[in-house]
N, C-alpha and C positions, 0 to 999 in steps of 0.2 A: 305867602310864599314859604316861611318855615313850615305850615303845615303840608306843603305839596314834598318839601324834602322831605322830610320825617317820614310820612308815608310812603315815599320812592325806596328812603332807607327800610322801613318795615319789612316791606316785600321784598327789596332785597335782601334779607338776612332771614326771611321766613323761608325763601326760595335752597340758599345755602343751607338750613337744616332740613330741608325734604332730599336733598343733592347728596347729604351726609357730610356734616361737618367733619368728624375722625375727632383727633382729638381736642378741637376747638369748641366743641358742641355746647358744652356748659358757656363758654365765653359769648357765643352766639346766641343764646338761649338769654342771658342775662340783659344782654346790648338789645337784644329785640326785647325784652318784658321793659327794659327803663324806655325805649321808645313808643312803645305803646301805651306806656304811663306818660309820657308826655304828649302824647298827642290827644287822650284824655284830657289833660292839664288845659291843654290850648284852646279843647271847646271842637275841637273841629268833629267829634265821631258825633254821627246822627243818632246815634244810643249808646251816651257814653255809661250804662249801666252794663249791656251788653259788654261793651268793650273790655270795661273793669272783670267780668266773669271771667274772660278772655286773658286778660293777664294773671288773673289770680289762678287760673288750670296751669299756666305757661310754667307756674313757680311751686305745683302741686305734683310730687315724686311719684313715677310712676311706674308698673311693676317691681318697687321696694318690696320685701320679704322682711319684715319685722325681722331681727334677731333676738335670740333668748339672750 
C-alpha cells in the first residue's frame, strides 16, 4: 500500500514539474528525488538500478554555465 502512494505521489509531483512549478520548482524537484529514493528503498521498482540513475539526473544541474 505505501508503495502504491508513493508512486501516486511521484507522478504527481513529476506531472506538476512538466505543468511548471514557478517558483516551487526546486521544492518540487527535491520532494520528488526523496520519493523516488524511497520507493527504491521499499523494493518496489522493477530496476531499481534504473531507477537510482533516475534520481541521480533529477539532482544533476542542468544548463549551469560554470562561472570564472
Amino acid at each position: 500500500m505505501a508503495h502504491e502512494a508513493l508512486s501516486a505521489l511521484a507522478l504527481k509531483l513529476a506531472r506538476q514539474l512538466d505543468d511548471g512549478a514557478g517558483l516551487a520548482t526546486a521544492a518540487v524537484s527535491r520532494e520528488l528525488r526523496a520519493c523516488l529514493d524511497a520507493l527504491c528503498k521499499d523494493g518496489g521498482a522493477s530496476d531499481p538500478d534504473e531507477l537510482h540513475e533516475l534520481v541521480g539526473a533529477l539532482s544533476t544541474p542542468v544548463g549551469d554555465i560554470p562561472h570564472p
